[in-house]
matplotlib code that plots the C-alpha trace (Angstrom):
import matplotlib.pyplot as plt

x = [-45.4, -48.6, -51.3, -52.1, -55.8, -55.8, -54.4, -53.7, -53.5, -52.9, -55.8, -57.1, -60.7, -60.7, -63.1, -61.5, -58.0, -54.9, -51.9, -48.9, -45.7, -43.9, -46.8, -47.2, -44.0, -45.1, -48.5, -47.3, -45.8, -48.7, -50.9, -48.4, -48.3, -50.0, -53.0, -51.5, -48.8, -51.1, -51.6, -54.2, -52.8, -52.9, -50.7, -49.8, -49.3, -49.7, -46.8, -48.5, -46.8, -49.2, -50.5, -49.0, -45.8, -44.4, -40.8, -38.5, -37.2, -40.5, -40.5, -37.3, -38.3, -41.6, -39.4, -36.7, -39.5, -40.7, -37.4, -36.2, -39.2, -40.9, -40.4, -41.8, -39.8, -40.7, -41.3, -42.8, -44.9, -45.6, -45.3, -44.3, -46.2, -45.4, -47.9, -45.6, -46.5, -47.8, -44.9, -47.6, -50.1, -47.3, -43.3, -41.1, -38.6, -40.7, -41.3, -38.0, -37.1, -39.9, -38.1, -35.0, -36.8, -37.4, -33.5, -32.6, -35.2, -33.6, -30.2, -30.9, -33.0, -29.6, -28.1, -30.5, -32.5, -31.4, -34.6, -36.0, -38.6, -40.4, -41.0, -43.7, -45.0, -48.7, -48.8, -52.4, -54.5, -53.6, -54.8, -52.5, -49.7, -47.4, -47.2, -46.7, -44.0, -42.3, -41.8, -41.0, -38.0, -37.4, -37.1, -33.7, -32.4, -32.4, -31.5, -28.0, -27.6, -28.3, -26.5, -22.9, -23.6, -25.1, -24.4, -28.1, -28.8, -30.0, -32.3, -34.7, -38.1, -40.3, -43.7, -46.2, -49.7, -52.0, -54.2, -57.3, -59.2, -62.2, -64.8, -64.2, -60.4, -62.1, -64.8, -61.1, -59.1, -58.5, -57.5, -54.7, -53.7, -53.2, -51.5, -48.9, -48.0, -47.2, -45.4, -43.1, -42.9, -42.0, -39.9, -38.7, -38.0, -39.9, -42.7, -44.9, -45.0, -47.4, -50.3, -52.1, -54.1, -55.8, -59.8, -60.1, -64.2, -63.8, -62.7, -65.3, -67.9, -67.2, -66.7, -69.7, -72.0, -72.3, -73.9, -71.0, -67.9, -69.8, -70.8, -67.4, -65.3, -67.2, -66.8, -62.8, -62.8, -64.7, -61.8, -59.0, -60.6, -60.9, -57.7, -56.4, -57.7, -56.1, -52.5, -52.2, -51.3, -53.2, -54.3, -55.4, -57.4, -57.3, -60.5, -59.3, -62.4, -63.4, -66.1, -68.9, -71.3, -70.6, -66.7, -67.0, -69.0, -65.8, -67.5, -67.9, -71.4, -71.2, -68.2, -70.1, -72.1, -68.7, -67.5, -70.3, -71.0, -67.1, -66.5, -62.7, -61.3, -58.3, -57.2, -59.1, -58.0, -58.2, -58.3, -57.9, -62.3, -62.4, -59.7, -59.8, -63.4, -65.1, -62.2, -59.3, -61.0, -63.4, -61.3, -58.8, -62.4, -63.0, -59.4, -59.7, -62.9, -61.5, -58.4, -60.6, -63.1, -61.9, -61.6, -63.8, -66.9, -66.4, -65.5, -67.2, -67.7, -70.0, -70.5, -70.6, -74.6, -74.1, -71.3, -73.2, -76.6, -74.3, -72.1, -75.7, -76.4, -73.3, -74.5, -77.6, -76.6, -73.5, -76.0, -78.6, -75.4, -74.0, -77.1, -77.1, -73.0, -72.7, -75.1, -73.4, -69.5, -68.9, -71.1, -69.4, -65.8, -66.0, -67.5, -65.1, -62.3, -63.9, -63.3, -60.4, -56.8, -56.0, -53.3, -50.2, -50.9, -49.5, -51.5, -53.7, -52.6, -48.7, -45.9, -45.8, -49.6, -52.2, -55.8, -58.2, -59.7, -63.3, -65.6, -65.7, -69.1, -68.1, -65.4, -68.7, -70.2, -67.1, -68.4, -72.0, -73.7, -77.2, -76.9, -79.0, -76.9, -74.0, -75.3, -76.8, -73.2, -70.9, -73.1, -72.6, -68.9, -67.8, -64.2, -63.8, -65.2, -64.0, -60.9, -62.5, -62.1, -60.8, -63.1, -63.1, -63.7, -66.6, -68.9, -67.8, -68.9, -72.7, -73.4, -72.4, -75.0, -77.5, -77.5, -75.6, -74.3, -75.5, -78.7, -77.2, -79.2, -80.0, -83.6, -84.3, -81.7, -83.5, -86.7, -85.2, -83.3, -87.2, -88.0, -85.3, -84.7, -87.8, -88.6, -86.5, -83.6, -84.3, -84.8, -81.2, -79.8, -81.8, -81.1, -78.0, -76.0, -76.1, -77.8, -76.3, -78.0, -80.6, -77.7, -76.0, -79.0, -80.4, -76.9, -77.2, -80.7, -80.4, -78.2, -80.3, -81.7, -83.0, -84.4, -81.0, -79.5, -81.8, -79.8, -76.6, -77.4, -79.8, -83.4, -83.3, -80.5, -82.2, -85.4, -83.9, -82.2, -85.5, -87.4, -84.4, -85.0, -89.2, -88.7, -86.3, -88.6, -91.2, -88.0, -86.4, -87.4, -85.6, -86.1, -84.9, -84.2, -82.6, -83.2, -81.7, -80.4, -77.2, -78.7, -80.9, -77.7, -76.3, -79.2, -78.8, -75.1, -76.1, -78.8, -76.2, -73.5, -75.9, -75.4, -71.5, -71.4, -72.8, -70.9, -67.5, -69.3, -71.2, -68.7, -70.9, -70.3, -71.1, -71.3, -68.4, -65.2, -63.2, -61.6, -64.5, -66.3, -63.6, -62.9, -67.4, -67.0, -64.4, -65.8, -69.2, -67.4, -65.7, -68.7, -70.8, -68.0, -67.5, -71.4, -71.3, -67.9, -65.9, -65.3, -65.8]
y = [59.1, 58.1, 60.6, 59.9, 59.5, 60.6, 63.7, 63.6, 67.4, 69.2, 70.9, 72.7, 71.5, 68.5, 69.7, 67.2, 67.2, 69.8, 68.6, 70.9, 71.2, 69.1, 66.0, 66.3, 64.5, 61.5, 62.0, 62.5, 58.7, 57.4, 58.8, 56.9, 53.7, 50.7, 50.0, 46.7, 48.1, 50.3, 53.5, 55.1, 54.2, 57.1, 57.6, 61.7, 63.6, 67.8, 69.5, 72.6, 75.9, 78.2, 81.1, 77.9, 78.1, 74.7, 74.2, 73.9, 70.9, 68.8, 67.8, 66.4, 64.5, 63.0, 61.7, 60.8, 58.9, 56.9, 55.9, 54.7, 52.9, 51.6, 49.9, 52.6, 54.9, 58.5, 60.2, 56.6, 54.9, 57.7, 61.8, 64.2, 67.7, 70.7, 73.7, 76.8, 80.4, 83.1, 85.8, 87.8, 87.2, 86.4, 87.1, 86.6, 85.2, 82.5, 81.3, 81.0, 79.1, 76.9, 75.9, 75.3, 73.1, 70.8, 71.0, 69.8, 66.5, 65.8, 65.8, 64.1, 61.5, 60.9, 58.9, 56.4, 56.9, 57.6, 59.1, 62.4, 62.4, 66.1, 67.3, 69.0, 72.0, 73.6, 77.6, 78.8, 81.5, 81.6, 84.4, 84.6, 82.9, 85.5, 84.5, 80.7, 81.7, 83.9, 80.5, 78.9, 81.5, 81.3, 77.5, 77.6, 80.7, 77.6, 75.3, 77.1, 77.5, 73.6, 72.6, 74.4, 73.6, 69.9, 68.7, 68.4, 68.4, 71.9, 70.3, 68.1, 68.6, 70.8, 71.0, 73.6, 72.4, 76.1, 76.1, 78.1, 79.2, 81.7, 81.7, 84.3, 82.7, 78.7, 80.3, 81.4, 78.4, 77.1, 80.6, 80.7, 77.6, 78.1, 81.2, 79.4, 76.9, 79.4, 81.5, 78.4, 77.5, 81.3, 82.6, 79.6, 77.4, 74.5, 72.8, 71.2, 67.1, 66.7, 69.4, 68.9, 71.8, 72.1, 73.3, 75.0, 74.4, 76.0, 79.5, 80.0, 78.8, 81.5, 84.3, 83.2, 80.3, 77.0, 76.5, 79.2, 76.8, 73.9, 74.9, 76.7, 73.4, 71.4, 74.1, 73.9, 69.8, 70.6, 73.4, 70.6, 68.1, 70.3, 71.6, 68.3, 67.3, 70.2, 70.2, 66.5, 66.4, 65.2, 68.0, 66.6, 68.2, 67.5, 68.3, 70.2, 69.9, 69.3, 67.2, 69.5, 70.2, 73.5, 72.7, 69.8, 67.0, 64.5, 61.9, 58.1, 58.0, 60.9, 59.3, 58.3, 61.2, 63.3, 60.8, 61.2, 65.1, 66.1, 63.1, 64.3, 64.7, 62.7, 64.0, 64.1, 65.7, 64.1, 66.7, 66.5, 66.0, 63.4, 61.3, 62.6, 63.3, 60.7, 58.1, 56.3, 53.3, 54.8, 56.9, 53.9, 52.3, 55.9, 55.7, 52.1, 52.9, 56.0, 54.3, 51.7, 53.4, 57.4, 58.0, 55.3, 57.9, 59.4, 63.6, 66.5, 68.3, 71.0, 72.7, 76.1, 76.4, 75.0, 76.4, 79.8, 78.6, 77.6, 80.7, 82.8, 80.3, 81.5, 85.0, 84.9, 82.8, 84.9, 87.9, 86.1, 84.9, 88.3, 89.9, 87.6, 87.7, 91.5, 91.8, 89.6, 89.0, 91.3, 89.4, 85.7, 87.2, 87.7, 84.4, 82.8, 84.2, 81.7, 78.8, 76.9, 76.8, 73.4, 73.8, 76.7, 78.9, 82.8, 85.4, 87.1, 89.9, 91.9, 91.3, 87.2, 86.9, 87.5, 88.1, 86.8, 89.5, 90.4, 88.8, 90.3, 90.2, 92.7, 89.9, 87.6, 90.1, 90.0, 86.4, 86.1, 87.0, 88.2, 92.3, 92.9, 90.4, 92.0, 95.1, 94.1, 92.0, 95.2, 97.4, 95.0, 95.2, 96.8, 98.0, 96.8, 94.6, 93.5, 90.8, 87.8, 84.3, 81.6, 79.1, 76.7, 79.1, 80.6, 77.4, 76.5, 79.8, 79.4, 75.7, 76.7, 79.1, 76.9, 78.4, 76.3, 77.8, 75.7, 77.6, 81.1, 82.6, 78.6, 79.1, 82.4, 82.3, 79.2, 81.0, 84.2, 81.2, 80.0, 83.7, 85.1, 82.0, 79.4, 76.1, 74.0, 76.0, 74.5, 71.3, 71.3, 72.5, 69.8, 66.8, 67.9, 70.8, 69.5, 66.5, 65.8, 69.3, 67.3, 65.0, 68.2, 69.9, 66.7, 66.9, 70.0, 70.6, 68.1, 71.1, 74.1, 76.7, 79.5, 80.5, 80.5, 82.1, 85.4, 86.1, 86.8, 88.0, 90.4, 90.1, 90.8, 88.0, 85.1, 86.2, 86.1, 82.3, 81.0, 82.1, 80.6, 77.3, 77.1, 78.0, 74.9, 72.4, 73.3, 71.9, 69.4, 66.4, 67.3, 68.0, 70.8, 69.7, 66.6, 63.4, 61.2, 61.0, 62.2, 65.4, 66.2, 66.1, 68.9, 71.0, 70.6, 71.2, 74.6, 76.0, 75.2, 77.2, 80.2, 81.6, 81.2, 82.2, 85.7, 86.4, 85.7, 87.3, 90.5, 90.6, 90.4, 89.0, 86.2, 83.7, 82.0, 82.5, 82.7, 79.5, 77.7, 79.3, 79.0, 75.1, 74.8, 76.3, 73.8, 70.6, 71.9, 73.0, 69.7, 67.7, 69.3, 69.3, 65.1, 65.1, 67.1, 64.9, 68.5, 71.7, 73.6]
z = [187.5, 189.2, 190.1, 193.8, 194.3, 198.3, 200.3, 203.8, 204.5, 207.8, 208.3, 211.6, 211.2, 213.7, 216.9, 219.2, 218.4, 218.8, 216.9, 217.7, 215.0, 216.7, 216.3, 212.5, 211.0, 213.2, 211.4, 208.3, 208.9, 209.8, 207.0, 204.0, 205.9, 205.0, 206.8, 206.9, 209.1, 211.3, 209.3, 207.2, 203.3, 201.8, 199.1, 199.3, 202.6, 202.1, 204.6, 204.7, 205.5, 204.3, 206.9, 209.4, 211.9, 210.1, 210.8, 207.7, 208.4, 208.5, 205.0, 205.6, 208.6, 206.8, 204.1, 206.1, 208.6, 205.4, 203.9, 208.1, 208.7, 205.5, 202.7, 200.4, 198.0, 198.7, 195.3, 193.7, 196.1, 197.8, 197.8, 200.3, 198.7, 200.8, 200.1, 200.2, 201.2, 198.8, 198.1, 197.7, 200.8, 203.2, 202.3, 199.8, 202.0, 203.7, 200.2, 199.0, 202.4, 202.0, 198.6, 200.1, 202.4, 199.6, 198.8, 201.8, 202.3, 198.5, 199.6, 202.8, 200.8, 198.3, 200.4, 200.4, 197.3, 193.4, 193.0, 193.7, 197.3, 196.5, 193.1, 193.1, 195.7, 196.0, 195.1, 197.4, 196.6, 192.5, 190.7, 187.9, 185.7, 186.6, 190.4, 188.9, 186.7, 189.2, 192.0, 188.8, 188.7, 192.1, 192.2, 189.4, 192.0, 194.7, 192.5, 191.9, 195.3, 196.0, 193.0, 194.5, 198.5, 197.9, 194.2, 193.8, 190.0, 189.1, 185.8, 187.7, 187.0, 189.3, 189.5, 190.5, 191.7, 191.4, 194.2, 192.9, 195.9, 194.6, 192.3, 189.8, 189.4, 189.5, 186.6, 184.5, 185.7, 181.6, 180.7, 183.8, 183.0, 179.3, 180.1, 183.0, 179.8, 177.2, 179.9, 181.0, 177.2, 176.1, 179.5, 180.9, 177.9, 179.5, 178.6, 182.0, 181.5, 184.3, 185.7, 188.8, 190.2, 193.5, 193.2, 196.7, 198.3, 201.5, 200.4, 197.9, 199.9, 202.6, 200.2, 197.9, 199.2, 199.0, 195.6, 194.0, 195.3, 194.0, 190.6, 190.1, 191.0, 188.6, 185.9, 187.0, 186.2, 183.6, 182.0, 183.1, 180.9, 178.4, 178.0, 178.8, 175.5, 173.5, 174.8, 175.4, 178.7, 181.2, 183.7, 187.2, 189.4, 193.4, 195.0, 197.8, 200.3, 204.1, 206.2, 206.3, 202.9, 203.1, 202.9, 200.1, 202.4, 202.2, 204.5, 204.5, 204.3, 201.3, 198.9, 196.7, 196.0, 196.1, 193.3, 190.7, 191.7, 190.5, 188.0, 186.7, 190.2, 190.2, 193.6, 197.3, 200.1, 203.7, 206.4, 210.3, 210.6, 209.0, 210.8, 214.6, 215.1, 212.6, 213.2, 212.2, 211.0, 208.6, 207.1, 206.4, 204.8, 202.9, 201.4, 200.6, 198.7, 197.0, 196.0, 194.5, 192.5, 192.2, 188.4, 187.5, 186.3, 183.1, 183.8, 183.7, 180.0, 179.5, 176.2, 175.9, 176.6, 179.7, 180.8, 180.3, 182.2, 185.2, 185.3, 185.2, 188.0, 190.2, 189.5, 191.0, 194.3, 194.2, 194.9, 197.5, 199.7, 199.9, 200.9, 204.0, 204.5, 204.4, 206.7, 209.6, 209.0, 211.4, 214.1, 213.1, 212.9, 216.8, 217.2, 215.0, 216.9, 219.9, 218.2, 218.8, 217.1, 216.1, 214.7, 214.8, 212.9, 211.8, 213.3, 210.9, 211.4, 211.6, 208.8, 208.4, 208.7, 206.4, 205.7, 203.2, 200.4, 200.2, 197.7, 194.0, 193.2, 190.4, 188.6, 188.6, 186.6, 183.8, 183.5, 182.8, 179.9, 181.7, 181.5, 184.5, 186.7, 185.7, 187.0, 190.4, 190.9, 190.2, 192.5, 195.4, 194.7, 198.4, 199.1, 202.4, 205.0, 208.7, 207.6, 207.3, 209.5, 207.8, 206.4, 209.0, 212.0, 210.2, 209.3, 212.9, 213.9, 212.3, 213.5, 216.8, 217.0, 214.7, 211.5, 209.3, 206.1, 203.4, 203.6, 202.9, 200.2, 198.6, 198.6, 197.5, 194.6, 193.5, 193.5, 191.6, 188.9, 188.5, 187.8, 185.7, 183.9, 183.6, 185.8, 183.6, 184.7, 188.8, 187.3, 186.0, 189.3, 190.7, 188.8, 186.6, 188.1, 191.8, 191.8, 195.8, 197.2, 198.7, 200.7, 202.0, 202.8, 204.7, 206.6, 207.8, 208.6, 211.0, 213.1, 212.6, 215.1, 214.4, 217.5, 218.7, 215.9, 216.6, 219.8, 218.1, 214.2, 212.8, 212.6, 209.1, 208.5, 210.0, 208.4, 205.1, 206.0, 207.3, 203.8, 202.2, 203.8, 203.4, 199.6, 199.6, 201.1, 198.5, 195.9, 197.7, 200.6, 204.0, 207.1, 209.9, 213.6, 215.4, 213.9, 216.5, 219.9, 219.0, 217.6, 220.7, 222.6, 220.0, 220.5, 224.7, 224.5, 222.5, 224.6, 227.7, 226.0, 225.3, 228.2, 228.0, 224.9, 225.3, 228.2, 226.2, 223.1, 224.3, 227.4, 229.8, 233.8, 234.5, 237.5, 237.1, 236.5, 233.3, 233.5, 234.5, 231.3, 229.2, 229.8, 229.6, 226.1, 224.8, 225.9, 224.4, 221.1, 221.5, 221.6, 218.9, 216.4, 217.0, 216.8, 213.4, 212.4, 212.2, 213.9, 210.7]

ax = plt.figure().add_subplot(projection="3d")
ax.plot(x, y, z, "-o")
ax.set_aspect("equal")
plt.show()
């Protein structure tokens, strides 16, 4: 079985397009055609229903869209991957009727087909084996079940794709994943033939910073590859990651970069940005290209001395980020919930929706070997914090109000990593670690205003960002501010929204009326996100 080198995924990060339930089996057609037959190539399409109001029957109608109206073989030439609840974040139930979902696109699919269309199903927010081996038990429940009402063979194989979403969890992912094979092998009787796993960007980047998702995904590839090597299986990792740097910088004009920075990723998502706000035709060129040369680098291996340095690395940024978040969650969370919904989702709240955790500073700590790091980590540890916006909404929420993410604690953690640890250690972050920080960084200083940013944070927070970003341009060559016409339109649409925006914000009265505001405010966000090439 192939490993398919390109996700389409359903992601609500597109600025200027809503696409409703009923839209996305039509989308998931055109996202496995051909681009010789008018859609984008890709070669997997992600039905998501995690925290989402997805219909059950979708999968089938995706696979049932391909096998009507193509000549490719759902399951060979191409693959339908649902991502299925958590039992644990949303319900029990919803899981086990997103598995018979699956059941039902395989018996349709029999008719036509000998083979099997979906095999293989995405867990999210993996913390442990046992939640793996517990849909894994689930699964043969439904299997029964299908297997009396449609004679579908209760033994095919089924495969779990972890999605590991935080930082603490991505820093463990060989030990989860060594413990999910001995659990199939010893509970199950089964032993996995094929292992992809999903390295989530967006999640640890909000609950972190930037540099902490990036150094934790590569020490992830890194893991895969290693423990590819000692069970002799191949373990492939899908870089789960979004338009913006601070979401994984998955852009045309960044592949490359993306390629060489997580060497080992045999996967890459394609989210709603990237095709409805930077366009169909370059993101038909970007799958072209990753199809081409994805895999070709040699992967990520760190010994055990480096692995060390960049886990002592994630500490200290770990701690500079947090400074900064804790001190203005509460302040984006109300913007965020001004962004738009692009796609239908659960409500976060009430007994089908969900919210994300707070940050564990204090599991960081478990994993680096400096003692005085550990320390300052597990007494930053809080218990609570306002439930957090989903990734998307909050880097939306910061560029809107020009202070974009990437900078979060970036500069003085590399000053304190000078301190605690030497100048060579900058030079690695430079040159080995994250060799494409100066490509993010020149992305999004192009959107950053601070001056604007003081009307809706704390003093003390935008202080600490603009230190961050002098001490960086003493490091590395970029600029802050517009750097074409394009960008001084950005900077005029977000001064004309200011006073919008604190009338919806701080509730005040304004001069016109709600609608009026309320339609101002979505053309703006519109705008900015196609100028920026994503909503979030």
């Amino acid at each position: 079985m192939k490993i398919p080198k390109t996700m389409v995924t359903q992601h609500p990060d597109s600025a200027t397009k809503y696409t409703p339930i009923q839209d996305e089996a039509e989308e998931g057609l055109e996202s496995l055609t051909s681009i010789e037959d008018g859609g984008l190539g890709s070669d997997e399409y992600m039905v998501d229903y995690e925290g989402k109001m997805t219909p059950y029957h979708q999968v089938s109608q995706v696979v049932m869209g391909i096998i009507q109206n193509t000549d490719l073989v759902p399951g060979e030439d191409v693959y339908i991957t649902p991502r299925i609840p958590s039992a644990s974040e949303e319900t029990v139930f919803r899981q086990l009727m997103t598995l018979m979902s699956i059941m039902e696109a395989n018996h349709q699919a029999s008719q036509y087909q000998d083979n099997l269309p979906v095999f293989e199903v995405i867990h999210p927010m993996t913390k442990d084996a046992n939640e793996l081996l517990d849909v894994k038990k689930r699964f043969r429940f439904v299997s029964k079940l299908s297997k009396e009402e449609f004679n579908i063979p209760e033994d095919f194989n089924f495969y779990l794709i972890p999605l590991i979403e935080e930082v603490p969890e991505l820093m463990s992912i060989g030990k989860i994943l060594d413990e999910y094979i001995q659990g199939c092998e010893r509970e199950l009787d089964e032993q996995p033939e094929r292992l992809r796993v999903m390295l989530g960007r967006s999640d640890p980047a909000l609950s972190y910073g930037n540099l902490p998702a990036v150094f934790s995904a590569k020490i992830a590839i890194s893991e895969c590859n290693k423990l590819s090597d000692k069970l002799d299986l191949d373990v492939a990792p899908i870089y789960g990651a979004g338009a913006l740097p601070f979401r994984g910088h998955i852009m045309p004009d960044n592949i490359e970069s993306v390629m060489e920075e997580f060497a080992g990723a045999k996967t890459i998502t394609i989210q709603s940005g990237i095709r409805y706000d930077i366009g169909y035709e370059e993101t038909r060129k970007l799958i072209k290209k990753l199809q081409k040369d994805l895999s070709k680098q040699d992967p990520l291996r760190y010994d055990e001395q480096e692995m060390e340095e960049i886990k002592n690395y994630i500490g200290v940024f770990t701690k500079h980020y947090l400074r900064t978040f804790y001190q203005i969650i509460e302040t984006v969370k109300s913007i965020s919930d001004l962004m738009p919904s692009q796609r239908d989702r659960l409500a976060r709240k009430g007994p089908v929706g969900y919210a994300r955790d707070v940050p564990m500073p204090s599991d960081i700590a478990k994993l680096v070997s400096d003692q005085e790091l550990q320390k300052e980590l597990t007494e930053m540890q809080l218990n609570k914090l306002p439930e957090l916006p989903r990734a998307i909404s909050f880097t939306a929420s910061l560029y809107t109000i020009g202070l974009p993410p990437e900078f979060i604690g970036t500069g003085r953690g590399l000053e304190e990593v000078g301190r605690r640890f030497g100048d060579d250690a900058i030079d690695k972050i430079l040159n080995k670690y994250y060799p494409s920080i100066e490509n993010d960084l020149k992305f999004a200083g192009r959107f950053v205003n601070l001056n604007f940013a003081q009307d809706f944070l704390p003093d003390r927070s935008v202080r600490m960002v603009d230190q961050d970003i002098k001490t960086l341009m003493d490091y590395i060559d970029f600029e802050i501010g517009p750097m074409n016409d394009q960008d001084e339109v950005y900077m005029d649409i977000m001064e004309t929204l200011k006073p919008v925006l604190k009338e919806v914000y701080m509730d005040k009265p304004g001069l016109m009326s709600q609608e009026t505001e309320e339609q101002l405010f979505k053309k703006g966000l519109e705008r900015m996100g196609k100028i920026r090439g994503s909503l979030g």
